[in-house]
N, C-alpha and C positions, 0 to 999 in steps of 0.2 A: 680653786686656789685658796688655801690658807690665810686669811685675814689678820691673825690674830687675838679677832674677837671669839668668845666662848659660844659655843652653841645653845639653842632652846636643847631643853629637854628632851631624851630621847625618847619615843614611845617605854609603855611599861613593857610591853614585850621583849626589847634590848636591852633592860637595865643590866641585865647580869649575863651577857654577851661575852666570850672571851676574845682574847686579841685575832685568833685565827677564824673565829666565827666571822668579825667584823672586814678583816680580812678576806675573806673569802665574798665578801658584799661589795667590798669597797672594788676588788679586784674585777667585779659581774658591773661598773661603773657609777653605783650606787654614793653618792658623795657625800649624805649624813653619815654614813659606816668611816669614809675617810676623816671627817672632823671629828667624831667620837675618837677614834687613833691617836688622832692627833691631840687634841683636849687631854687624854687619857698620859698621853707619854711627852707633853709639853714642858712641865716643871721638871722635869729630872733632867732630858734633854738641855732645857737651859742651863743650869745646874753645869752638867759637864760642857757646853760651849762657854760658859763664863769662867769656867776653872781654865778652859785651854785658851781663851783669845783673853784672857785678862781683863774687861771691861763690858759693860754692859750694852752698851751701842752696839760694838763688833757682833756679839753674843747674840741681839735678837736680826742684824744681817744673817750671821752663819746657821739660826734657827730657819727663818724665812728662804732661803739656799736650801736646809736638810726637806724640808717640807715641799718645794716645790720640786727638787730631786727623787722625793719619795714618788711625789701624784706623777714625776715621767715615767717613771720607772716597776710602777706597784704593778703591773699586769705582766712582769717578765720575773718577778721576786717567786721563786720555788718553794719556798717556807720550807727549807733544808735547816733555818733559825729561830732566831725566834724574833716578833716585830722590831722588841727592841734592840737585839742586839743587829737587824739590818736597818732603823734607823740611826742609830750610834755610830756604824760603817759609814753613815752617807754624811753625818754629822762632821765625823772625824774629818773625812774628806774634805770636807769644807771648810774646818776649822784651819787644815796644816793649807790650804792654800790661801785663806787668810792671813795667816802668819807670814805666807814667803811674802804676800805681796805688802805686808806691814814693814818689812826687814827692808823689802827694796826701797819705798819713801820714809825712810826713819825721819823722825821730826826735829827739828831743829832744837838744842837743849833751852831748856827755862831758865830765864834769866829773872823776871816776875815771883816777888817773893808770895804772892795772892796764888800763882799759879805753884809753888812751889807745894803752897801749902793742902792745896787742895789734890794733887799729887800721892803725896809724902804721909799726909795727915797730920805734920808738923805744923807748926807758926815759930819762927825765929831759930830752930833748933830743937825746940824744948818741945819733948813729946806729950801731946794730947792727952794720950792714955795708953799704960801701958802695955792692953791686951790689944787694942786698935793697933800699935806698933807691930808685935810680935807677930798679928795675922798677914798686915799690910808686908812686913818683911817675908815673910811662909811664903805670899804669895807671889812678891819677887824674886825667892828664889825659886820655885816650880817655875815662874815664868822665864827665868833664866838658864833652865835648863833645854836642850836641843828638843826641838818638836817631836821626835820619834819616843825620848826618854819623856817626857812631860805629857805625853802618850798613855803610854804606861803605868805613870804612874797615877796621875787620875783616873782612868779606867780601873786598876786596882785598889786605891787607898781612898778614893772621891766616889766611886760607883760602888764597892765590891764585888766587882766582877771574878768569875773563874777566871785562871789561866785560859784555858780552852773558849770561855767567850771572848777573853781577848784574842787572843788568834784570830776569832772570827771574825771580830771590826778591825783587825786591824790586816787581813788576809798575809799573815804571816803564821809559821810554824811556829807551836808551844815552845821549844827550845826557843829562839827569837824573841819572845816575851820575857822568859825567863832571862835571858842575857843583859836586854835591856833596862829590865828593872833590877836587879844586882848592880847594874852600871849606875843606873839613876840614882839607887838610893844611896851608894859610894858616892858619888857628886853629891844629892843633901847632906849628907852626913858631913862629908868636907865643910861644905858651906857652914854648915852649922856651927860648926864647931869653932868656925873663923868667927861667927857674930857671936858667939859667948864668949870668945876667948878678948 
């Protein structure tokens, strides 16, 4: 199981192992080949569960899920993909059931100007700083957009993923991708245009 923690060093002979090499070890039940995987495709992974659950807490729960999901499931994986694009599927997964189950206990609003601030990135109103603002708002509105669109649009604009790898984490038809992200980025763009104007 996934700790967390960084592994020792791999022998010299794996250093320059590719992901299907390790793959193919990891799957023969070999469990340094899974942590090298894992090590290997951790920061990016995080990366996109932070972009989609919005916080960092959430983000290494939905890591710790794609990880232990991977080690159930690595000995039925085809490699029809590629590692990361079937860890990314199992990410996502985890991330939109995250989300639903964030929507069902929504938090009671802040009434705490300490918690306001820490929040907002504000104190009193008066913004901090104005790149801190403009990030902290970005990221409110991708977070405000429907999990299927804020899908999309991470996978493509946060990863640069193909069309066609999105399909693949997201087990939906390229047309499907395409729709949604023309829809998403109509919604930024709306948004947008509300905070400048």
């Amino acid at each position: 199981m996934y700790d967390g923690r960084r592994r020792s060093r791999p022998e010299i002979g794996h250093l320059h192992e590719t992901d299907a090499e390790l793959l193919r070890r990891a799957q023969r039940g070999d469990d340094e080949a899974f942590h090298q995987l894992v090590d290997r495709h951790a920061g990016g992974l995080f990366k996109l569960a932070f972009a989609l659950v919005g916080n960092a807490a959430d983000a290494e729960d939905v890591m710790q899920e794609t990880f232990l999901g991977a080690l159930k499931t690595i000995r039925g994986f085809e490699r029809r993909s590629s590692v990361k694009t079937w860890l990314c599927r199992i990410l996502s997964k985890r991330a939109a059931r995250c989300h639903r189950t964030k929507r069902r206990h929504a938090a009671v609003p802040m009434e705490n100007d300490t918690e306001r601030t820490v929040a907002t990135g504000r104190k009193g109103g008066i913004p901090t700083s104005d790149a801190v603002d403009a990030r902290l708002d970005m990221t409110e509105m991708i977070g405000a957009l429907s999990a299927e669109h804020r899908e999309v649009v991470v996978l493509r604009e946060l990863e640069g993923m193909s069309y066609a790898e999105i399909a693949e984490v997201l087990n939906v038809p390229i047309g499907t991708v395409e729709s949604r992200l023309y829809r998403a980025r109509q919604e930024l763009r709306s948004r947008l245009e509300g905070y400048l104007t």
